[in-house]
C-alpha positions as semicolon CSV with decimal commas, in nm:
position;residue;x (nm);y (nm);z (nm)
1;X;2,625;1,330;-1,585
2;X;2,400;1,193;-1,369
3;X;2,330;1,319;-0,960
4;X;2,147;1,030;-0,863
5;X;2,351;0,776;-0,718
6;X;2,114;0,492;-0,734
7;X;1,747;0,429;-0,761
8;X;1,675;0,420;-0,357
9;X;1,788;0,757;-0,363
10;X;1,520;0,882;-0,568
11;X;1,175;0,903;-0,366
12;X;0,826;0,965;-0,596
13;X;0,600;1,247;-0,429
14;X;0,247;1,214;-0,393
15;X;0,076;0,879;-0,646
16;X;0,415;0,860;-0,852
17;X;0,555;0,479;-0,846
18;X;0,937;0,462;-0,982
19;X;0,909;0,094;-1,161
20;X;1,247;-0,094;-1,340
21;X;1,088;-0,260;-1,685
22;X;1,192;-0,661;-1,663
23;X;1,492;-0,689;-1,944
24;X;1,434;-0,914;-2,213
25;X;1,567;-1,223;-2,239
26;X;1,880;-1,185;-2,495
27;X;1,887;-1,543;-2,609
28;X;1,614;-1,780;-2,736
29;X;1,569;-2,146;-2,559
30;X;1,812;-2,284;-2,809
31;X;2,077;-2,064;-2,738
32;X;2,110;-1,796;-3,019
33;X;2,192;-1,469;-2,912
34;X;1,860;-1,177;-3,006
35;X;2,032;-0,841;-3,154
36;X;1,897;-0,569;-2,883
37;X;1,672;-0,396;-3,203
38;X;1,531;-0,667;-3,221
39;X;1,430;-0,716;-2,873
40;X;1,100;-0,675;-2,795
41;X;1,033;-0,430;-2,488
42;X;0,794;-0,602;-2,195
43;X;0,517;-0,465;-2,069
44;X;0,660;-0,606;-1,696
45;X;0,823;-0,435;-1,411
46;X;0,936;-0,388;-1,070
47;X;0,815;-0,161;-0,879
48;X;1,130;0,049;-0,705
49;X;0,957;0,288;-0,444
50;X;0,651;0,442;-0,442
51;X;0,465;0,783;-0,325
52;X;0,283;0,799;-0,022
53;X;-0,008;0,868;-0,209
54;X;-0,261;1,179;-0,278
55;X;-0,514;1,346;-0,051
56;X;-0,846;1,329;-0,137
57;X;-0,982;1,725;-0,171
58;X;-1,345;1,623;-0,029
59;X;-1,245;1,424;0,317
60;X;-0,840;1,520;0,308
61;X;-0,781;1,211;0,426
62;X;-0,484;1,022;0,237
63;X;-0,529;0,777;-0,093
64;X;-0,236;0,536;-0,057
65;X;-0,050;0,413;-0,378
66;X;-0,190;0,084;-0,466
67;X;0,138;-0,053;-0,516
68;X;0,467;-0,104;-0,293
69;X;0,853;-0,139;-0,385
70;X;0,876;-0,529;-0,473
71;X;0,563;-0,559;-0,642
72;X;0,542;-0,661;-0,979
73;X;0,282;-0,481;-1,241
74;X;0,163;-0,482;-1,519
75;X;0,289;-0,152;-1,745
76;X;0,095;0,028;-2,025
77;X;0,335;0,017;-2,355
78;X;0,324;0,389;-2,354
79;X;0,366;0,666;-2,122
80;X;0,593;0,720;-1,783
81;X;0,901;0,959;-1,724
82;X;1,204;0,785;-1,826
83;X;1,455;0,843;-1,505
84;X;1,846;0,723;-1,627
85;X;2,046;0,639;-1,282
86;X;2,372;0,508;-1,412
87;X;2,366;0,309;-1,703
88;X;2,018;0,190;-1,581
89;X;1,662;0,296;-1,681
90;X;1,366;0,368;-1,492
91;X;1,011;0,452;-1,555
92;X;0,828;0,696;-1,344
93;X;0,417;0,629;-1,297
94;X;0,124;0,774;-1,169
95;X;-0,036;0,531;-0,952
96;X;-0,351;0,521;-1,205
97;X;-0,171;0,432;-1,535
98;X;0,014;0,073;-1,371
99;X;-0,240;-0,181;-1,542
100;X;-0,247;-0,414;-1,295
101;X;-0,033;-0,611;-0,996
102;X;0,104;-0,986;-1,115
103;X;0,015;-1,178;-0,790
104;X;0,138;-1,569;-0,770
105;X;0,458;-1,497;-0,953
């Protein structure tokens, strides 16, 4: 049983970015229905909320995320914290490991 509500609830600390992996598409173009094993998992996602960021130790001034909720990236196919809110998963980041942001999408 789950204590989380839903996924706004949840709020990263520090450079952690809470990102929801784009589902696969469960039918081809003609029509046929994919079995889920056979799904392949993308390396796409949404990013949820994000930390404020971390402070650097030599000026102490604050490092922002690079990222904000609404953003799409670019995920590595390993690594995160898997976070289960419901029947729905989420992936938990460090700011560093997101590959990239998909701009023009």
């Amino acid at each position: 049983m789950s204590f989380l509500k839903n996924a706004q609830s949840l709020k990263p600390l520090f450079d952690r970015v809470l990102v929801q992996r784009l589902k696969p598409s469960n039918k081809t173009a003609s029509g046929l229905y994919i079995p889920e094993k056979n799904q392949e998992k993308l390396n796409q996602g949404t990013v949820v909320s994000a930390g404020p960021g971390i402070t650097d130790v030599n000026t102490g001034k604050l490092i922002p995320t690079a990222v904000k909720p609404g953003d799409k990236v670019l995920l590595p196919h390993f690594g995160g914290s898997t976070v289960k809110v419901g029947d729905e998963e989420y992936l938990l980041y460090s700011d560093r490991e997101i590959l990239a942001k998909i701009e023009g999408n």
